[in-house]
C-alpha positions in Angstrom: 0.0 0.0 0.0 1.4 3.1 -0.9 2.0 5.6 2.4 1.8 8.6 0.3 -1.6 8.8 0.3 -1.5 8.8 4.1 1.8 11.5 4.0 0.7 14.6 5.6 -0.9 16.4 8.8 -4.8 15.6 9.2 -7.1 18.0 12.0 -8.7 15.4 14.0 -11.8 17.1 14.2 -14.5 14.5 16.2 -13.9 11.3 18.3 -16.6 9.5 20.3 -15.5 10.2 23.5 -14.1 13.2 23.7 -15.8 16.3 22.8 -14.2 19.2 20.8 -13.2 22.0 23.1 -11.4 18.7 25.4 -9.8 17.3 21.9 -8.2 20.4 21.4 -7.3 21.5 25.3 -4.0 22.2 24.6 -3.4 23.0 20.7 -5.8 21.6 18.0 -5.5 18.2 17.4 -3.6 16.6 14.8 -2.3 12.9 13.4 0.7 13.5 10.8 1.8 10.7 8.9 5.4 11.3 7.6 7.3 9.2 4.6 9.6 7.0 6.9 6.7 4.9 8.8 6.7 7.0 11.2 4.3 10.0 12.5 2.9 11.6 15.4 -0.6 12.7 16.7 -1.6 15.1 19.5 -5.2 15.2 21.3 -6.2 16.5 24.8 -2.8 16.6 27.0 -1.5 13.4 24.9 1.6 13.9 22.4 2.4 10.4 20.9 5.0 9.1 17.9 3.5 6.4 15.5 5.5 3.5 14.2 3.3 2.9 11.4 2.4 0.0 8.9 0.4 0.4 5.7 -2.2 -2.0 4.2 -5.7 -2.3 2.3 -8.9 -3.0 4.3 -11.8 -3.6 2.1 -10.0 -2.2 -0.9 -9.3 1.2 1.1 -6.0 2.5 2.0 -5.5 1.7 5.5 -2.7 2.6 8.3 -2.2 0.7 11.4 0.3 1.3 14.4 1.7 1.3 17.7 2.5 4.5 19.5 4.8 5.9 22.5 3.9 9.2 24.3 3.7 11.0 26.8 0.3 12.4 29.1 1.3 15.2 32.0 4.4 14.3 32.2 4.1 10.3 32.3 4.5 7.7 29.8 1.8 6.1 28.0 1.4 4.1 25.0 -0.9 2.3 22.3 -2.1 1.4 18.8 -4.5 2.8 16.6 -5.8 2.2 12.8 -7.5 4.2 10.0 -8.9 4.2 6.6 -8.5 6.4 4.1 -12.1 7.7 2.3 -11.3 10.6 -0.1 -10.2 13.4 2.3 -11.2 12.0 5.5 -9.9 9.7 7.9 -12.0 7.2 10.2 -10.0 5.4 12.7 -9.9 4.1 16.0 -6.9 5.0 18.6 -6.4 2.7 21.9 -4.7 3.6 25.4 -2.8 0.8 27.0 -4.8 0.0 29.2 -6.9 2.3 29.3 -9.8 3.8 27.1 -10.0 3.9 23.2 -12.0 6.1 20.7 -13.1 6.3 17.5 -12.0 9.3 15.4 -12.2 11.2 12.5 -10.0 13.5 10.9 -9.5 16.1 7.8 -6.6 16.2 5.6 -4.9 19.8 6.5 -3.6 21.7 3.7 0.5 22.2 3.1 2.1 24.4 5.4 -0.4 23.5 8.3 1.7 20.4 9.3 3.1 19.8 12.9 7.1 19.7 13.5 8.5 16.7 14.6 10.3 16.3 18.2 14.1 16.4 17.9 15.6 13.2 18.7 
């Protein structure tokens, strides 16, 4: 499956927990996919980095991945998924153990993208 179509930032603009004004609490919320597998997503107080693998599901471009990150302060991690209709994303992202939400998101347009962490 071809990552590119995936290659960008995306405004995560609903989930089904979480309602707007908590999504975007501490800057608006984002998922970025960049082209080396990897990417990075930010919601509520929760920055996390994607390891990500791409794939079809039911002939639509799909991502799946694991994620590291960090919630006040504290370590946290999880996986996720989404499929790719058009220029929307509908995905699910999961908290070990904790909760999980579905989410949907907008493709942003160039020059909105986030900056990656320095390693």
């Amino acid at each position: 499956m071809k990552k590119s179509a995936f290659h960008g930032s995306w405004r995560i603009a609903k989930t089904e927990v979480w309602d707007k004004a908590a999504l975007d609490l501490e800057k608006p919320a984002f998922i970025q996919f960049e082209d080396n597998r990897m990417g990075e997503f930010h919601l509520l107080l929760v920055h996390g980095w994607m390891d990500c693998r791409y794939e079809e599901r039911d002939g639509k471009p799909a991502v799946e991945f694991s994620w590291e990150g960090i919630y006040e302060g504290n370590q946290c991690s999880g996986r996720g998924w989404a499929v790719l209709e058009g220029d929307r994303l509908s995905g699910r992202l999961f908290f070990h153990e904790g909760d999980d939400s579905g989410f949907t998101a907008e493709r942003q347009k160039e020059g909105k993208t986030a900056k990656r962490r320095k390693a």
